[in-house]
C-alpha positions in Angstrom: 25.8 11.1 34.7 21.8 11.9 34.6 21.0 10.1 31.4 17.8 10.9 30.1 15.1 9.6 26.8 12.4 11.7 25.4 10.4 10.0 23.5 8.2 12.2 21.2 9.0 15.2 18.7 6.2 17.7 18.7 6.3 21.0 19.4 6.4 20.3 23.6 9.5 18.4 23.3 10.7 21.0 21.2 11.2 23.5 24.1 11.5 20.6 26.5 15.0 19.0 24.9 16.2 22.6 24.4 15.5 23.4 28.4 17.1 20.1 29.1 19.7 21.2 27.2 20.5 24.4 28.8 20.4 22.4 32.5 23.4 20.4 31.2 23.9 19.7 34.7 21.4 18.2 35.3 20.7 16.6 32.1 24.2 15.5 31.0 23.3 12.7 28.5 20.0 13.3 26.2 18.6 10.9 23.8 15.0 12.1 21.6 13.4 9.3 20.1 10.2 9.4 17.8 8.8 7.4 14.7 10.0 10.2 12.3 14.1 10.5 13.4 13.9 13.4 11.0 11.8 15.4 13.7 14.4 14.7 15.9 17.3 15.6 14.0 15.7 19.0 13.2 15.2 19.4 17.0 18.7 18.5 17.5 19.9 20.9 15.2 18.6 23.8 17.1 19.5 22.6 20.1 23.1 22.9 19.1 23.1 26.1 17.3 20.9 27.7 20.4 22.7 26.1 23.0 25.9 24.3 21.7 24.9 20.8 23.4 24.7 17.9 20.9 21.6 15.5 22.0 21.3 12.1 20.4 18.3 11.1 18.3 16.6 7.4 17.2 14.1 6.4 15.4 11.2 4.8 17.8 7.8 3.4 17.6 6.4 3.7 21.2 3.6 1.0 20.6 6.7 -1.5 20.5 7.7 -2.1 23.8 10.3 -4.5 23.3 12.4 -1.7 21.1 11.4 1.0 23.7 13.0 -1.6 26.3 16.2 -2.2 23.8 16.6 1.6 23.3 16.6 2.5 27.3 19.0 0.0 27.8 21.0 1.2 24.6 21.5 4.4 26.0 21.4 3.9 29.9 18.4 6.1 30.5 17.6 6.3 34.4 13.9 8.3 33.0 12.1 8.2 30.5 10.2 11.3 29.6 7.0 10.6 27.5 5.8 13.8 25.1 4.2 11.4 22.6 0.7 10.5 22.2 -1.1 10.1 25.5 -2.7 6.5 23.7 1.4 5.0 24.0 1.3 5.9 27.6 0.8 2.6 28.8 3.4 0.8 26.1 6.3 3.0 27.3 4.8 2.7 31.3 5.1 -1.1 30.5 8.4 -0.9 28.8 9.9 1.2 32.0 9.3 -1.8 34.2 11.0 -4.4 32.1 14.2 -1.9 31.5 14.1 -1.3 35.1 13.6 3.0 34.2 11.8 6.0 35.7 8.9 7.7 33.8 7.3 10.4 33.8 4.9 11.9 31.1 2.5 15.1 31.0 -0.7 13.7 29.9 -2.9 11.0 30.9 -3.8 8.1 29.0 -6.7 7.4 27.0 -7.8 4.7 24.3 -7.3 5.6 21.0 -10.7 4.7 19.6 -12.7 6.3 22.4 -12.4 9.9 24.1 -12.3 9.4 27.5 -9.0 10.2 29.3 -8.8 8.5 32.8 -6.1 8.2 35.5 -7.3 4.6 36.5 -5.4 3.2 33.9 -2.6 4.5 35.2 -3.1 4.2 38.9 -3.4 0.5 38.2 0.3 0.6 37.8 1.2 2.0 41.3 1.8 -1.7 42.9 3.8 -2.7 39.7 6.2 0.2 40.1 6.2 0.1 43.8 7.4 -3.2 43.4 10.0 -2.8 41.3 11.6 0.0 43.1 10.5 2.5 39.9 8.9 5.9 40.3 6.2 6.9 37.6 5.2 10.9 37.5 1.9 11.5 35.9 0.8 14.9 34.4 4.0 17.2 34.5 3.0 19.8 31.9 1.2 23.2 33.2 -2.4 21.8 33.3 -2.4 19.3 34.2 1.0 19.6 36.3 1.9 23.4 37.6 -1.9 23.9 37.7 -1.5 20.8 40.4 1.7 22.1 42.1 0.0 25.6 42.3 -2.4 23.9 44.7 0.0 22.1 46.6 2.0 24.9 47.3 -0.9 26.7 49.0 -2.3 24.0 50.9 1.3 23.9 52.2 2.5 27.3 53.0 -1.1 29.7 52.8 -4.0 27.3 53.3 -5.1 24.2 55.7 -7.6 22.9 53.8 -8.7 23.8 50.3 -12.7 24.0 49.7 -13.1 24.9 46.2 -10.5 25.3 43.2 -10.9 26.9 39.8 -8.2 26.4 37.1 -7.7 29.2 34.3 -6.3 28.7 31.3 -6.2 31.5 28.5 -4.1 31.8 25.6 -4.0 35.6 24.4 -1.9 35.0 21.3 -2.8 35.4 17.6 -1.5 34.3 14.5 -2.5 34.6 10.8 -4.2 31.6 10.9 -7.7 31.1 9.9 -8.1 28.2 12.7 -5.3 26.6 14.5 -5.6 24.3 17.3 -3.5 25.6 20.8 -1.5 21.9 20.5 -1.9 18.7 18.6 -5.0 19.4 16.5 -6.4 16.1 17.3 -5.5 15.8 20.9 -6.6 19.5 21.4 -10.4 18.5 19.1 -11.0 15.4 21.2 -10.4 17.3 24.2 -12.3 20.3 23.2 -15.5 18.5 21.8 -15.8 16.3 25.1 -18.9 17.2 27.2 -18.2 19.0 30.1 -17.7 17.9 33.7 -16.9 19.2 36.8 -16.6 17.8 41.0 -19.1 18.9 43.2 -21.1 17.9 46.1 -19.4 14.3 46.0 -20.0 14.2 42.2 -19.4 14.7 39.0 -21.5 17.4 37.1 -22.1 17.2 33.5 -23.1 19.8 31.1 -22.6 19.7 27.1 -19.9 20.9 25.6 -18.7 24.2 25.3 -22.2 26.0 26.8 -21.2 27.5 29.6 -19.2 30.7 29.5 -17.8 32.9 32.1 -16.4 36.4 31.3 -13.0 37.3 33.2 -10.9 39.5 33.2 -7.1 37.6 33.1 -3.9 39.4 34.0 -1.5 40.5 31.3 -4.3 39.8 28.7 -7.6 41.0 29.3 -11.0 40.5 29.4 -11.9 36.8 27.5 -14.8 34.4 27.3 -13.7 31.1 29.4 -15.7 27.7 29.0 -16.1 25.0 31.4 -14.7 22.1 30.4 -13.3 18.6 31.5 -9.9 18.1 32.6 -8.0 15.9 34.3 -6.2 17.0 37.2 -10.2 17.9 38.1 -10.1 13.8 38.7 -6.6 14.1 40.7 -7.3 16.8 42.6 -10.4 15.6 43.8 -9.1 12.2 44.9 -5.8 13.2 46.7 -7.7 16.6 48.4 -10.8 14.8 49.3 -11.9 18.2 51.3 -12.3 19.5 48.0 -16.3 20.1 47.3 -16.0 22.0 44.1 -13.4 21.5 41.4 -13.5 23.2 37.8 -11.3 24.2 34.9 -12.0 26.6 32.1 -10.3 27.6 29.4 -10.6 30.6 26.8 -11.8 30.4 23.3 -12.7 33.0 20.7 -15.7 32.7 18.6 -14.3 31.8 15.5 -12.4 28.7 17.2 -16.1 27.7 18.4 -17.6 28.2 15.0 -14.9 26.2 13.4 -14.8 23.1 16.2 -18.5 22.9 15.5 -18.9 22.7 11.9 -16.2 20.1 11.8 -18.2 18.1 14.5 -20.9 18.6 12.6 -20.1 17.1 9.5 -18.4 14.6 10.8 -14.4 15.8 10.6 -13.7 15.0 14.3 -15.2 11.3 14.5 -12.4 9.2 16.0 -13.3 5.6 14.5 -12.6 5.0 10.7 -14.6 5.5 7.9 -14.1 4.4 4.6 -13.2 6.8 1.6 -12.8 5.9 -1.8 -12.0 1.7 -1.1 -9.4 3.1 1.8 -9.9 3.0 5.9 -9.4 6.4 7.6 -10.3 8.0 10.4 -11.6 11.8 10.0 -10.1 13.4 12.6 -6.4 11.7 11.8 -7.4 13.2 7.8 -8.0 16.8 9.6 -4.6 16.8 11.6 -2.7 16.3 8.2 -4.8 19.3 6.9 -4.9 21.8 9.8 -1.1 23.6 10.7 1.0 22.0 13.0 0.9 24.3 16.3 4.6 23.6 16.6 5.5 25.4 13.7 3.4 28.7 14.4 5.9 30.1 16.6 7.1 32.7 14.6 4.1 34.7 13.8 2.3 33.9 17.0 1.9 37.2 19.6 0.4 38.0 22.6 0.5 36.3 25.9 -0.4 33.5 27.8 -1.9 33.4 31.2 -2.4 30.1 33.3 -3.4 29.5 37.1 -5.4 28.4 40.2 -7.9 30.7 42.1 -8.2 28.2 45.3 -10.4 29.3 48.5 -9.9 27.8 51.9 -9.2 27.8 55.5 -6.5 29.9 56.4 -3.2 28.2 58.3 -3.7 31.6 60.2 -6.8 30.7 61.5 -8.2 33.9 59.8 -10.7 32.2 58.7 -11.6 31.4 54.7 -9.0 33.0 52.0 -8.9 33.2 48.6 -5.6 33.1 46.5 -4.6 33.8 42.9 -1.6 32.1 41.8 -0.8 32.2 38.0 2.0 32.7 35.4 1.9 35.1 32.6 3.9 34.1 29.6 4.9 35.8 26.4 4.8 33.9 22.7 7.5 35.6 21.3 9.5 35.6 24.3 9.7 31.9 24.0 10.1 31.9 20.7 13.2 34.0 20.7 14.5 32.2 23.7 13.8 28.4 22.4 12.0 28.3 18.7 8.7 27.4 20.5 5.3 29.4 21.0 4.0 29.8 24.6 1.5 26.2 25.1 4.4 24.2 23.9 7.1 26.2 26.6 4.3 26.1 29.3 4.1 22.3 28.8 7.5 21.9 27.5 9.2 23.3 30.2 7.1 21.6 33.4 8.4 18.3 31.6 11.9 19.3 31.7 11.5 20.4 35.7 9.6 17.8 36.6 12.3 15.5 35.0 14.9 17.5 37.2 12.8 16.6 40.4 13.6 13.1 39.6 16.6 13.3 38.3 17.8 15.5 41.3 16.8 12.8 43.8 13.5 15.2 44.8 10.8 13.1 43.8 12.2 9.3 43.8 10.1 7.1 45.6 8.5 3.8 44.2 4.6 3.9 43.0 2.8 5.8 40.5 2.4 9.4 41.9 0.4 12.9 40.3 1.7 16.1 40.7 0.0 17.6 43.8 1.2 14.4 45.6 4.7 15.7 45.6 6.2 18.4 47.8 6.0 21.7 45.9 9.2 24.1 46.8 12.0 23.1 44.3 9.9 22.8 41.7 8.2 26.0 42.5 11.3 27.6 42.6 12.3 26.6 39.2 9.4 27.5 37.4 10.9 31.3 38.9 14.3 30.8 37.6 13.6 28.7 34.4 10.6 30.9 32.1 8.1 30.7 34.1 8.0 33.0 37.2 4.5 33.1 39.4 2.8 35.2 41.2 0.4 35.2 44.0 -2.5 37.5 45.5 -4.8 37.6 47.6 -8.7 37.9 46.6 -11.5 39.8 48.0 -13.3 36.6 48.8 -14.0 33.6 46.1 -15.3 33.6 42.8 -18.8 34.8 41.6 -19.2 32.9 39.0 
């Protein structure tokens, strides 16, 4: 028996419980748990008229370790998979240890009153879980997570050393919306709205926010404005491939996203600490999640595609001297949709989670400490992503990036 809890019920455990699901053997006992049991019961429901597999549900608050601890050893969870709110990372990290439970989550922690995600935090478990005999896998969504794997797999089978890395992330799909946010509209604004940093030279490099933009031209989609931004598998990367001398990640973003993002900084909708309104404590960007649509829900009417990857340059194992390599996955909104009820970010996160669970679950990637992605041998992993939604590809460049 592989027992499994996901805690969470947004739109990436949405496709990851239903990909669980269809892995019954591997995942042969599956418990969601989230502060609304209602999300979990809907999610449940289409799990078993989609796949026929009845999953079990609870009601959860993550911030309470002591019922976290009570409900792994309820159900006999051997992992713990965490697609809540990166801020209740350390709660559930914390309750793993005293239940004596795996875990593994897909982003990185960061305070709730300040945004600034960080793995230290994290990394300040590795003794702790070492100790106990636990393994703790950070960051196994697409980016961070595949994006990390992607790398590995090159340094391991095409490159010795790898001397500069650029992650691409564009999402090609439309809706009828007049803004929506990719993911959780809070999450996704404190994210966006972060200045901008990138590793070189032995550094970090900051720029503001959202003011440099790169024109490329992304496979399966087209031509699209990419901005630098901050992300974290920049601050992995660069610590477990110390050869690395430049890092970055961009992602794509139309105008009218831009426009919108701004004016809300502006006056004030994205501020993170509370305010008060009418004799009652809230904080604005909280207020503007309620009011903006839940990405989770926009699967239906969302089109167009998704493409996500590396383009990595370094030494050849050859010894042909420097190469440059493309690797990426192109993935279809209504495609997943139709397959699990999700639109493509919330499958291209979703389903990383549920392979990366596998890995561990499969015996793959046991071994006490804390450990990211592009720590952890590549192929098995690799190959599901080809046999589970989210096939790669990889060529060969020219030379390395212009821009």
């Amino acid at each position: 028996m592989s027992k499994v809890l996901v805690v969470g019920a947004g739109g990436v455990s949405h496709a990851a419980v239903h990909k669980m699901a269809m892995n019954a053997g591997i995942f042969s006992d599956i418990t969601l748990a989230s502060r609304t049991k209602s999300k979990c019961d809907a999610i449940a429901a289409s799990v078993l008229e989609r796949t026929g597999v009845t999953i079990k549900t609870a009601q959860l608050d993550a911030m309470d370790v002591a019922a976290t601890v009570a409900l792994i050893r309820e159900t006999g969870a051997e992992l713990l998979v965490n697609l809540a709110l990166p801020y209740q990372d350390l709660k559930l990290m914390d309750a793993c240890l005293e239940a004596g439970c795996h875990y593994l989550d897909t982003a990185n922690y960061e305070p709730e009153d300040e945004a600034k995600f960080e793995y230290h935090w994290q990394w300040a478990y590795q003794e702790r879980f070492k100790a106990a005999g636990l393994t703790a896998i950070l960051g196994s969504g697409f980016d961070p997570g595949v994006t990390s794997v992607f790398a590995t797999w090159l340094r391991k089978h095409k490159l010795a050393s790898i001397r500069q890395i650029d992650i691409l992330d564009a999402n090609g799909g439309s809706n009828d919306q007049a803004f929506a946010t990719n993911f959780n509209p809070e999450i996704n604004l404190r994210e966006v709205l972060q200045e901008a940093r990138h590793w070189e030279g032995g550094d970090w490099q900051v720029t503001p926010a959202m003011t440099h933009k790169v024109a490329f031209d992304f496979p399966g989609i087209g031509e699209r404005n990419m901005y630098l931004m901050y992300h974290e598998e920049l601050e992995s990367l660069s610590t477990h491939f110390p050869e690395i001398e430049r890092a970055r990640f961009w992602m794509t973003f139309g105008d009218a996203y831009i426009m919108h993002a701004k004016v809300l900084e502006n006056v004030g909708m994205t501020r993170i600490y509370p305010v008060m309104h009418d004799g009652h404590e809230i904080i604005p960007i909280q207020f503007l999640k309620t009011l903006l649509p839940d990405p989770g829900g926009l699967g239906q009417e969302t089109t167009g595609k998704a493409c996500i990857g590396d383009i990595v340059t370094g030494q050849a194992q050859d010894g042909a001297g420097e190469k440059t390599f493309h690797i990426y996955n192109i993935c279809d909104h209504a495609e997943c949709f139709a397959e699990v009820g999700s639109q493509a970010v919330s499958y291209t996160t979703g389903v990383p989670a549920m392979i990366g669970a596998a890995q561990v679950l499969k015996g793959n990637w046991v071994a006490p400490g804390v450990w990211n992605m592009e720590q952890l041998d590549p192929d098995d992993f690799m190959d599901m992503l080809n046999s589970q939604g989210l096939p790669w590809q990889v060529h060969e460049l020219d030379g390395p990036v212009a821009f």
